[in-house]
C-alpha positions in Angstrom: 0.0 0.0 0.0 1.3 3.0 -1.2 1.5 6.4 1.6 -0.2 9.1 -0.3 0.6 11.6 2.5 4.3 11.5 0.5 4.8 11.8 -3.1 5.6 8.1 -4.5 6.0 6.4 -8.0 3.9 4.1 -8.7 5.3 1.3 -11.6 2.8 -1.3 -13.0 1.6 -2.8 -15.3 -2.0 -2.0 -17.5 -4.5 -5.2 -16.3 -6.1 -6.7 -19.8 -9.3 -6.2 -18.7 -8.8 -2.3 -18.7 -7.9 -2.5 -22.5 -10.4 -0.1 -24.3 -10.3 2.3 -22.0 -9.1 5.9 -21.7 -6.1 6.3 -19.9 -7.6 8.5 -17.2 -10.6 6.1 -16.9 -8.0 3.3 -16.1 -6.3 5.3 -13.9 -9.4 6.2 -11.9 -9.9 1.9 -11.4 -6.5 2.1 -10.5 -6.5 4.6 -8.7 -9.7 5.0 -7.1 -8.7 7.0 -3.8 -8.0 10.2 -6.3 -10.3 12.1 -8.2 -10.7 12.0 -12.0 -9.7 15.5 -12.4 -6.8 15.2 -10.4 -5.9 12.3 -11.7 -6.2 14.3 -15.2 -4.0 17.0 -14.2 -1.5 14.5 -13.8 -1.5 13.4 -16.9 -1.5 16.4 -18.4 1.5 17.7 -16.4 3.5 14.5 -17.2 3.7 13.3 -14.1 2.1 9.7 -15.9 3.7 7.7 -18.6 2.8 4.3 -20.2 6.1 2.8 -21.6 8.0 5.6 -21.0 6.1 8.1 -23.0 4.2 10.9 -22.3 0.4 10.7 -23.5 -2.9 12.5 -23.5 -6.3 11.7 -21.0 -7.9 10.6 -24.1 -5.4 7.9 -25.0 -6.8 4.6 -25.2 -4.7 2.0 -22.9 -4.8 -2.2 -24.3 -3.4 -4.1 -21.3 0.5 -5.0 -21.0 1.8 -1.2 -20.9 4.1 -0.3 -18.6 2.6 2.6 -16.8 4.2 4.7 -14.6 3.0 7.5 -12.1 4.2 9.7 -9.8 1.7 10.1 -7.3 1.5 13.5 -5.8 0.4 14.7 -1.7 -3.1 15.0 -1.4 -3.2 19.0 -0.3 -6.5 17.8 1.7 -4.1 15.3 3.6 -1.1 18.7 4.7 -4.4 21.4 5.8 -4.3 19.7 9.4 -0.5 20.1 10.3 0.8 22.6 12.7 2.3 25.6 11.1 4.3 27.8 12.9 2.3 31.1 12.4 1.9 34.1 15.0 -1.1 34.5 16.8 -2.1 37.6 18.2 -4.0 36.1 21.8 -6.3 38.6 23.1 -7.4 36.0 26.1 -6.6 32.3 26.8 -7.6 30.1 30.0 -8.1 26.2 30.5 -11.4 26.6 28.1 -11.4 29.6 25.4 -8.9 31.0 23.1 -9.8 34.6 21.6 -7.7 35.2 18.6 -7.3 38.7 16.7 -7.2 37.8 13.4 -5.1 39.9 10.9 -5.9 40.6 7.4 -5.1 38.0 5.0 -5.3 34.9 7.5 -7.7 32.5 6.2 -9.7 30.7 9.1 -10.1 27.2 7.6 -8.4 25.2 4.9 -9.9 24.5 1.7 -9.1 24.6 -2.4 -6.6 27.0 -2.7 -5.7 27.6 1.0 -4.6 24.1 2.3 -1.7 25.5 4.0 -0.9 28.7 5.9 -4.4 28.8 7.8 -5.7 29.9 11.4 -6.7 26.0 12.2 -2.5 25.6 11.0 -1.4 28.1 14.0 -3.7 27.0 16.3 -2.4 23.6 16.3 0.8 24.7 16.5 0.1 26.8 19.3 -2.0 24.0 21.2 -1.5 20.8 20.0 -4.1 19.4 22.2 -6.5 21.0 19.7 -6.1 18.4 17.3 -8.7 16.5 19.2 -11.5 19.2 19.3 -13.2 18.8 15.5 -12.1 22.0 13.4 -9.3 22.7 16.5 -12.5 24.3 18.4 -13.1 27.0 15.4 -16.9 27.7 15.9 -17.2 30.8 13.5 -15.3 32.3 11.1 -14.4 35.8 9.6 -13.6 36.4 5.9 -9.7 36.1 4.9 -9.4 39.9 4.7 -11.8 41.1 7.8 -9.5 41.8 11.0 -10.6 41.3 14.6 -11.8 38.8 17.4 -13.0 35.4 16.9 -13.9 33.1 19.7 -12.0 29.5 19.8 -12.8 26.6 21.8 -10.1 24.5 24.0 -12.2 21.8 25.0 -15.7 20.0 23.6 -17.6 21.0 26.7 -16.7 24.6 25.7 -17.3 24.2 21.6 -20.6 22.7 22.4 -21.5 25.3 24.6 -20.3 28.4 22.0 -22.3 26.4 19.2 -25.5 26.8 21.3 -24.9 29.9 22.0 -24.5 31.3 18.5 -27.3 28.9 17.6 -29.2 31.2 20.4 -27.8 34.2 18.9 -26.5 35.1 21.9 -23.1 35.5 21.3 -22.7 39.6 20.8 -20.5 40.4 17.6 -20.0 43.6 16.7 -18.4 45.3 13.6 -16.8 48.7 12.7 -17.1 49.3 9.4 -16.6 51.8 6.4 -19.2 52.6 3.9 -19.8 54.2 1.1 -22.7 56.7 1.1 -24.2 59.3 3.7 -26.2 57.0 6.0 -28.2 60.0 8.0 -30.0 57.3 10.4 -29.2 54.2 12.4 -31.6 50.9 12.1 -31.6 47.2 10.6 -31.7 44.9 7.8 -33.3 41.5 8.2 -33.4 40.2 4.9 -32.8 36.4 3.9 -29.3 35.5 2.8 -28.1 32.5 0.4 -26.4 31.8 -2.2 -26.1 34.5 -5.6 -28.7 32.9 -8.2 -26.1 33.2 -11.2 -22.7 33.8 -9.7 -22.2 31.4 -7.2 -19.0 32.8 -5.5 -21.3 35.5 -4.3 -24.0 35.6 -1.8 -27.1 37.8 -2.0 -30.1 38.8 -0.8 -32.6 36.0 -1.7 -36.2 35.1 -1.0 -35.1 31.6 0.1 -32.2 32.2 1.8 -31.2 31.3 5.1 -32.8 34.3 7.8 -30.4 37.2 8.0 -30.4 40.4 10.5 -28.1 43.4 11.0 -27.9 46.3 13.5 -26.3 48.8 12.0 -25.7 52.0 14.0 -23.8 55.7 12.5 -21.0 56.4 14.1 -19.5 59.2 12.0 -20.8 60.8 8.5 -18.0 61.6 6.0 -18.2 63.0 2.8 -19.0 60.4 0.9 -19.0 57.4 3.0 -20.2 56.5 6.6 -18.5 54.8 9.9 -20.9 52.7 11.4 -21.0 49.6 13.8 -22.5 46.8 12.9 -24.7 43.9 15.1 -24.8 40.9 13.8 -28.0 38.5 14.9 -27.0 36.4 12.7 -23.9 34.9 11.3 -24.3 34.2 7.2 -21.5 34.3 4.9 -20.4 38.0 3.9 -23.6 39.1 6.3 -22.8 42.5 6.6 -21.3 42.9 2.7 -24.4 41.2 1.4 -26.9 43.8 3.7 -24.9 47.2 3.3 -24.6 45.9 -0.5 -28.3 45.7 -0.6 -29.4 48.9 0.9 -26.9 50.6 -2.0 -24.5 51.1 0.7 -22.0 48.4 -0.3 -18.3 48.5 1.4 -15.4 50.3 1.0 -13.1 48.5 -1.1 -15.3 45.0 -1.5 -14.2 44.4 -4.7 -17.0 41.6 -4.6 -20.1 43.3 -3.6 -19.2 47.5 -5.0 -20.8 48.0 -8.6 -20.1 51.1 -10.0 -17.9 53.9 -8.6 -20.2 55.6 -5.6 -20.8 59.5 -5.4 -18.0 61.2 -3.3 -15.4 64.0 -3.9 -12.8 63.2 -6.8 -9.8 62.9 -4.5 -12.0 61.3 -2.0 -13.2 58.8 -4.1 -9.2 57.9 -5.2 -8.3 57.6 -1.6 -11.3 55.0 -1.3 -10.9 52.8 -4.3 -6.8 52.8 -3.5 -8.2 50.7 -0.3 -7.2 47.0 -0.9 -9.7 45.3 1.0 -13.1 45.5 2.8 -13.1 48.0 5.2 -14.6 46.0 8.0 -13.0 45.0 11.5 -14.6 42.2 14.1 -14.1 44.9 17.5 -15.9 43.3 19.8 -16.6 40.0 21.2 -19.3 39.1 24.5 -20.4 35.9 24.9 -21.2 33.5 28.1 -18.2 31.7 29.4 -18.8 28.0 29.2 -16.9 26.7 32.5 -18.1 29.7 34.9 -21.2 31.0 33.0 -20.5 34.2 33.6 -20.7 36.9 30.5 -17.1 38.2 29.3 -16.4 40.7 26.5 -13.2 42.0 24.8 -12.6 44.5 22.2 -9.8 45.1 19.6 -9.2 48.5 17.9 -8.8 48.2 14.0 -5.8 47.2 12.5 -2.9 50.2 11.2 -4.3 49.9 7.8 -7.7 50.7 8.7 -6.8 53.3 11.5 -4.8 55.0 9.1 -7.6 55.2 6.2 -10.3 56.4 8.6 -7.9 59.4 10.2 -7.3 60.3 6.2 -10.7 60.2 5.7 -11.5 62.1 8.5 -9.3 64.6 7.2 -11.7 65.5 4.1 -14.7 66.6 6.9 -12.6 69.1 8.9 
């Protein structure tokens, strides 16, 4: 048995009762524990030969080739290995971690991001969470939002902070930048799922998963408006998806802004120059699952976002 967490050759030779078939329809019955396409890009990036040559998917195989493969590490096999990646560690005791997460972290591994991951620096910086499912990450923030996020140390505590969000009563709140002159605080509670055509994106949908945001002014700017945001709820892009909706979309979402919003010319260029979402996770209450009792933290906004609000403060003086 070959170990696929390593990269390995494989030599043999093509079974008779495979002749006929394609070569990457062979190598899936070969193969089975990889996927076609994977087993495709092989191919195609000569990583397979049959009798020392090179050859297409499409080629047919007879039975009695030699084939050769050099099997590749699964990425899905690497995404739970320790990395060692710093960790900004707001609080910690025997049952919570809570974690300020920079810009450009992603929380959890998947396609494309198997590696370099929050769940990778937690378990370097506990290994013990390697036996709480998802190293005791209950909820996650977008790659490039900042701020707190709540981890759990223990399943007693994980199953504790899943209730509570379940119970919406974990309190998350947001600062965050956006475009337009909000006059008035209030909420949007509008169903979120999945974009009907582009699929990367979420939206506002009629059957989509219930949805409700607090949104309160803060600061009006020419242009755009600082507000803090109150999450009930805790759908993907929640608060890019509802500000997006009311034609208030983000500062620099590159996924949810259409158009170029109304604002002073050299305004406008110090907005769009922003590389990310202007939104930050500041502060985090919730019920502590050993003592019960409530605790709350809060984070200011990271220099890159401290540094765009005092420019754009600039432009209302």
């Amino acid at each position: 048995m070959l170990d696929f967490t390593d990269s390995a050759h494989s030599e043999q030779i093509i079974p008779m009762d495979l002749a006929g078939l394609r070569l990457d329809q062979a190598l899936v019955r070969l193969f089975p524990e990889h996927s076609r396409s994977r087993l495709q890009g092989w191919i195609s990036e000569g990583l397979v030969t049959l009798n020392e040559l090179t050859v297409t998917p499409k080629h047919k195989v007879w039975g009695g080739e030699l084939l050769r493969v050099q099997v590749q590490p699964d990425p899905g096999l690497q995404a739970y290995l320790p990395e060692d990646i710093p960790l900004d560690v707001v609080y910690a005791d025997d049952s919570l971690l809570v974690i300020n997460k920079p810009v450009g972290l992603v929380v959890h591994p998947g396609n494309g991001n198997w590696q370099g991951t929050l769940l990778n620096a937690l378990l370097h910086y506990d290994p013990a969470l390697a036996e709480i499912p998802r190293a005791g990450i209950v909820h996650r923030l977008d790659k490039d939002t900042s701020g707190l996020m709540v981890v759990a140390r223990t399943l007693t505590a994980q199953t504790s902070l899943v209730r509570q969000l379940q119970a919406r009563s974990v309190k998350r709140e947001y600062l965050a930048l956006a475009y337009g002159e909000l006059r008035s605080s209030g909420t949007v509670d509008a169903p979120i799922g999945r974009h009907p055509t582009q699929r990367i994106k979420m939206a506002v949908v009629a059957d989509g998963k219930p949805a409700v945001t607090h949104y309160q002014v803060l600061a009006n700017y020419p242009g755009c408006t600082l507000l803090r945001c109150r999450l009930e709820t805790g759908r993907t892009h929640q608060i890019r998806v509802h500000m997006a909706h009311l034609h208030h979309p983000l500062v620099g979402d590159a996924t949810y802004l259409h158009g170029v919003p109304k604002c002073p010319p050299a305004l406008r260029h110090l907005l769009q120059a922003f590389p990310r979402q202007a939104l930050h996770a500041t502060r985090l209450a919730l019920l502590h699952p050993q003592h019960n009792v409530l605790q709350a933290w809060e984070v200011p906004p990271p220099p890159d976002m401290r540094e765009l609000l005092t420019q754009v403060a600039d432009f209302s003086e």
